[in-house]
N, C-alpha and C positions, 0 to 999 in steps of 0.2 A: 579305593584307587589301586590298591595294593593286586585287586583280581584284574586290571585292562592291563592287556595285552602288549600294549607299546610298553606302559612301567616295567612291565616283566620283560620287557626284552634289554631296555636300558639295563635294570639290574643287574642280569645275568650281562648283560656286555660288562658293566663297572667290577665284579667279580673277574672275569678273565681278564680285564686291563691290570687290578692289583698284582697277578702272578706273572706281570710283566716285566723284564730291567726297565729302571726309568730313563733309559736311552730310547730304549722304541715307544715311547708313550708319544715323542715328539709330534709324531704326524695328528696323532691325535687333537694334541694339543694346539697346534699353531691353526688346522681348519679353524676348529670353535672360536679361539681364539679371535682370529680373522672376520668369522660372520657376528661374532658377539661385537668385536671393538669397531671393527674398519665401517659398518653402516650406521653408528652413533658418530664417530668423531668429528664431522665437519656439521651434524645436525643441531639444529637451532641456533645456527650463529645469528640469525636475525635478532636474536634476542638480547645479544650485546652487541650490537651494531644495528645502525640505519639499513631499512631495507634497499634492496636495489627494486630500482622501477621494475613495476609488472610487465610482463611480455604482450607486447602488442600482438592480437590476434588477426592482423593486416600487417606482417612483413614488410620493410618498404622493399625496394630495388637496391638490393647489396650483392655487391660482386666477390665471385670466389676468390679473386687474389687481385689488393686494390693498385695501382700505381706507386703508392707510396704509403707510408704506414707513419702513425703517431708512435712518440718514445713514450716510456713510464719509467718515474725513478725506483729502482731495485728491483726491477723483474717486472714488476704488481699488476696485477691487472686489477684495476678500477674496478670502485659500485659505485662512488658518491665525488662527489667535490665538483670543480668547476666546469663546465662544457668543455670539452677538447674542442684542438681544430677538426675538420675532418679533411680527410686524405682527398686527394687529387684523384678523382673517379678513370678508369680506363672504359672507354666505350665496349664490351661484352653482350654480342648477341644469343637470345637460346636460338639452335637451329628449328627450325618449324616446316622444313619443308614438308613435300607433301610425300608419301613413302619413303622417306629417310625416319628409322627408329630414334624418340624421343634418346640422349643423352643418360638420363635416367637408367632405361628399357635392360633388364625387366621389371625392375622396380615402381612404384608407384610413384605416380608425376606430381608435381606440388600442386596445391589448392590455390596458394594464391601467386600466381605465376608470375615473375618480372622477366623484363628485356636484361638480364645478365646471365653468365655461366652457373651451371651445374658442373659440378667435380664427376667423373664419371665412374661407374663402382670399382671400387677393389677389388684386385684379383684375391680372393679364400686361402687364408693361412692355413696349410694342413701343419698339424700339432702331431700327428702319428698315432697310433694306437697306443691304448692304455694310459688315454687322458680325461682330464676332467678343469673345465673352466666356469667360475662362478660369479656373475656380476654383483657383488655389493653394494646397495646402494640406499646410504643414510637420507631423510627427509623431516623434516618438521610439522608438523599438524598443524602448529599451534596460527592463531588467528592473525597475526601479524605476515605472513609470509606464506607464498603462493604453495597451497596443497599438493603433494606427493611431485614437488619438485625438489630431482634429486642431487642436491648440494653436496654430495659425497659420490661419487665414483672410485669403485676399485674392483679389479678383477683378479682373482685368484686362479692360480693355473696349479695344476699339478698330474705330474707325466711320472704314471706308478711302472712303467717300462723303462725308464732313466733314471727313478728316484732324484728328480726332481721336483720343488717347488719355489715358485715365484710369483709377487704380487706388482700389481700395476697400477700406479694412480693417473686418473685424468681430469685437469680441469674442470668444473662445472660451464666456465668460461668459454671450452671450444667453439667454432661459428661452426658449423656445419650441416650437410645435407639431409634433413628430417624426409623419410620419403611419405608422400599423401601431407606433408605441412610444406616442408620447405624449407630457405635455409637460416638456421637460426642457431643459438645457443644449444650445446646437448644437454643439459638439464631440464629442457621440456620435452623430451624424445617419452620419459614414461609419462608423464601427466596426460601428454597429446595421445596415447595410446589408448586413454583412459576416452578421454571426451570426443574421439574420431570415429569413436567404437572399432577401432583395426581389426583387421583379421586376426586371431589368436590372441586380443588384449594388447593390456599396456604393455608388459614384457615384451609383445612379439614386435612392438615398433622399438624399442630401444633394441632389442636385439638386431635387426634389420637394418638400425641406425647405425652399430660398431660395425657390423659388417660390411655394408654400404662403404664407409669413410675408411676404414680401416683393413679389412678383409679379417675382420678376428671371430669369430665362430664361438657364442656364448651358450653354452648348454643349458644352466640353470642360475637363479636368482634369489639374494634373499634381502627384504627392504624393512628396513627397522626406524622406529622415533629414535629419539638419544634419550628416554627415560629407563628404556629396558638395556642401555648402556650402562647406566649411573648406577643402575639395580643390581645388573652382572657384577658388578666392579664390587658393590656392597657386600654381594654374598660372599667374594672371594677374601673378605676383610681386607682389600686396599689392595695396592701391586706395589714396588719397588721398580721404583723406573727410573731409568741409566740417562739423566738429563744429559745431553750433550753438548751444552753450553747453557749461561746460566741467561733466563728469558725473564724479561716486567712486562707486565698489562696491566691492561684496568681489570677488575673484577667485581660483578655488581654485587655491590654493601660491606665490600673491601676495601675499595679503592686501586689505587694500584697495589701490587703485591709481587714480590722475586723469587723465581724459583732459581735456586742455586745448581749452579754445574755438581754431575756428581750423583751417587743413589740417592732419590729422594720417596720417601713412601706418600701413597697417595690415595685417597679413598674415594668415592664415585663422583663426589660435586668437584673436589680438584682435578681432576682427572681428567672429568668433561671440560671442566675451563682449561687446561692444559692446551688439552689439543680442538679447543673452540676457539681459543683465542687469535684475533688478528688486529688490533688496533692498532697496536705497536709493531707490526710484523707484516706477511703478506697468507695469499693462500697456497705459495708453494711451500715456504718455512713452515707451516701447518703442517703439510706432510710427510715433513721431517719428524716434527714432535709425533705425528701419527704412528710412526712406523716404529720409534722409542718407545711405547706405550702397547705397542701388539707386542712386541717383544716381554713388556715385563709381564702380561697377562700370560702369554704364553709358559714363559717362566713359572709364572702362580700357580698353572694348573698341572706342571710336570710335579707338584707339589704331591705326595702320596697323599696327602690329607685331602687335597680339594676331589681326587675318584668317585670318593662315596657320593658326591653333589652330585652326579652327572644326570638323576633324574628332576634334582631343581634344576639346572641350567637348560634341561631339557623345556620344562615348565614356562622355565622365563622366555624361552625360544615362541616358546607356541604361542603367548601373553602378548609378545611385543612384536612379532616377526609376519611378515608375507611370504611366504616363499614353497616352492616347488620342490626343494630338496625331499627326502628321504634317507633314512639312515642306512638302506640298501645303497642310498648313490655314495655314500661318503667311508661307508664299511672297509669297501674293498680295497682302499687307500692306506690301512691302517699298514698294511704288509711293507709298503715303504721305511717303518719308522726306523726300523733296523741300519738301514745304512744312510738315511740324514739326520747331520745335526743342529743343533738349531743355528748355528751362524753359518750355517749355510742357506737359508734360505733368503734366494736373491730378489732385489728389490727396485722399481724402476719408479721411475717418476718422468710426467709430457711436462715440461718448465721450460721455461724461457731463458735463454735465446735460440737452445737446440732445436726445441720440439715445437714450438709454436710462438707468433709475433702479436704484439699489442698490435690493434688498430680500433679506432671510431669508426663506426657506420654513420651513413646522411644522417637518422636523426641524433646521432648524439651519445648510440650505445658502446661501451667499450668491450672487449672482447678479444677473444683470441683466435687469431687464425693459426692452424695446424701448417704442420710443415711435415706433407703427408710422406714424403720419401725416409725423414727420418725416423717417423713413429714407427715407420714399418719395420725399417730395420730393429728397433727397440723390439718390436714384437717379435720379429723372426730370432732374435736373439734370447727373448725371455721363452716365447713356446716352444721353438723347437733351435735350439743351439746345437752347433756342428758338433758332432760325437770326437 
């Protein structure tokens, strides 16, 4: 192993990181960080919870903004419990006429077409030159829960022109416009890319899909299980992580269990239940503990000690990981670390009641509708913020 060519290039990169102050290690650290932690942390939650019903491959007729919308206590957007009401329908015609361009246009029109609105595309966020945005996004294999649907969304941005970086979390929940599906949940935008056979794969309809709904322009991707989480987390002998208030859940062949406010060290099965857990909780509080947990990994690896690893994390990347990346896309980022530190890197979250509202769909699904003028601003704030 020691004669391939990628090893030797890690290497030689892990020698020129040691003669570095460990101030500018940071950019280093908080990427890997981010594609190691942020696409395990919301993965296999089906496995301490009840699944949510599978996606109907017949859409019914749900309209882009209903009349009136169902409440939820604490934020939460539902998977389980009792039928909601459903909201009071607004009659929403698609246009059809005949030379009037599809709503969609140019995008691909839905397959299974209803008599309601399509949202119509987002105008394209320019981020400027000398940026780099990476869709992370955690999934479960396991046989309980619907294959390479991804129950983690996060996008990492970072603008090596501004030495800037910032991360973004979104719902798995959002309803929105799948273009060639339709409009549904965003966590089947990569599966459906998968089994629609899309042009350019499953990436390129989830990509199509943020940019459609959002105008956000996603370069590359990287989709992990949560066992090459749990692994990452092992090799680093645990993290210390800055609990922000003190959380109980259940925990399966624990029982319940408390993690107390305050540094608590943690090694890759706590870790994963840390930021899997929701029983006691919801999926926005999740991404609280999420964003706790990239922080102390990131921390771990500004560690002089964890350098020399950089060809096992490499290892476990290629083991557990899908992705497009290259260590040419992520390199030239390294030049930033010098003037960020790490509690500078800001952090957003799409939660309710700002960024998006509860509602039930006719059959019964709960979900969340976007509240497309404020995400935007979140975005135009997190990619390209006024100088």
């Amino acid at each position: 192993m020691k004669n391939n060519p990628v090893f030797q290039r890690i290497s030689s990169l892990g020698s020129r990181l040691r003669g570095l102050p460990k101030r500018r290690l940071f950019l280093l650290a908080v990427p890997l960080a981010l594609v190691l932690i942020c696409l395990g942390v919301y993965s296999g939650i089906r496995s301490y919870a009840p699944a949510a019903a599978r996606v109907s491959q017949t859409p019914s007729a749900t309209p882009f903004q209903p009349a009136t919308e169902t409440s939820e206590k604490n934020g939460r957007s539902p998977t389980r419990g009792p039928k909601a009401t459903v909201a009071t329908l607004a009659p929403l015609a698609t246009p059809t006429a005949s030379g009037v361009a599809p709503p969609w246009s140019p995008y691909a029109g839905p397959i299974h077409p209803a008599s309601t609105q399509i949202p119509l595309p987002a105008e394209v966020i320019d981020p400027g030159p000398g940026t780099i945005t990476i869709a992370l996004l955690g999934i479960d294999k396991s046989e309980t829960a619907g294959a390479y649907r991804t129950d983690a969304i996060m996008i990492l941005h970072l603008n090596r022109e501004r030495n800037l970086a910032a991360v973004i979390s979104f719902p798995r929940d959002l309803y929105v416009y799948i273009p060639a599906y339709g409009m549904q949940r965003i966590n089947i935008a990569f599966q459906q890319g998968r089994e629609l056979h899309y042009p350019g794969g499953a990436f390129e309809l989830f990509r199509d899909t943020m940019k459609y709904n959002f105008g956000l322009q996603v370069d590359h991707y990287a989709l992990m299980n949560f066992q090459g989480f749990k692994d990452m987390v092992d090799k680093l002998d645990g993290i210390d992580v800055q609990v922000g208030r003190t959380y109980t859940d259940y925990r399966y062949g624990y029982g319940n269990i408390t993690v107390e406010a305050g540094e608590r060290h943690m090694d890759g099965s706590l870790a994963l239940w840390y930021v899997r857990a929701r029983q006691a909780s919801s999926d926005f509080d999740r991404t609280r503990r999420q964003q706790e947990v990239i922080v102390a990994v990131a921390q771990r690896l500004l560690d002089l000690r964890a350098i020399p690893n950089l060809p096992g994390f490499f290892k476990i990347f290629m083991e557990y990981f899908e992705s497009d990346l290259t260590l040419d896309d992520i390199t030239p980022f390294a030049d930033m670390a010098g003037s960020v530190s790490l509690s500078s890197l800001r952090r957003y979250r799409v939660t309710t009641p700002d960024g998006c509202s509860n509602w039930t769909t006719p059959q019964g699904g709960m979900v969340l509708l976007p509240k497309y003028d404020a995400i935007r601003a979140m975005l135009e704030a997190a990619l390209a913020p006024p100088e």
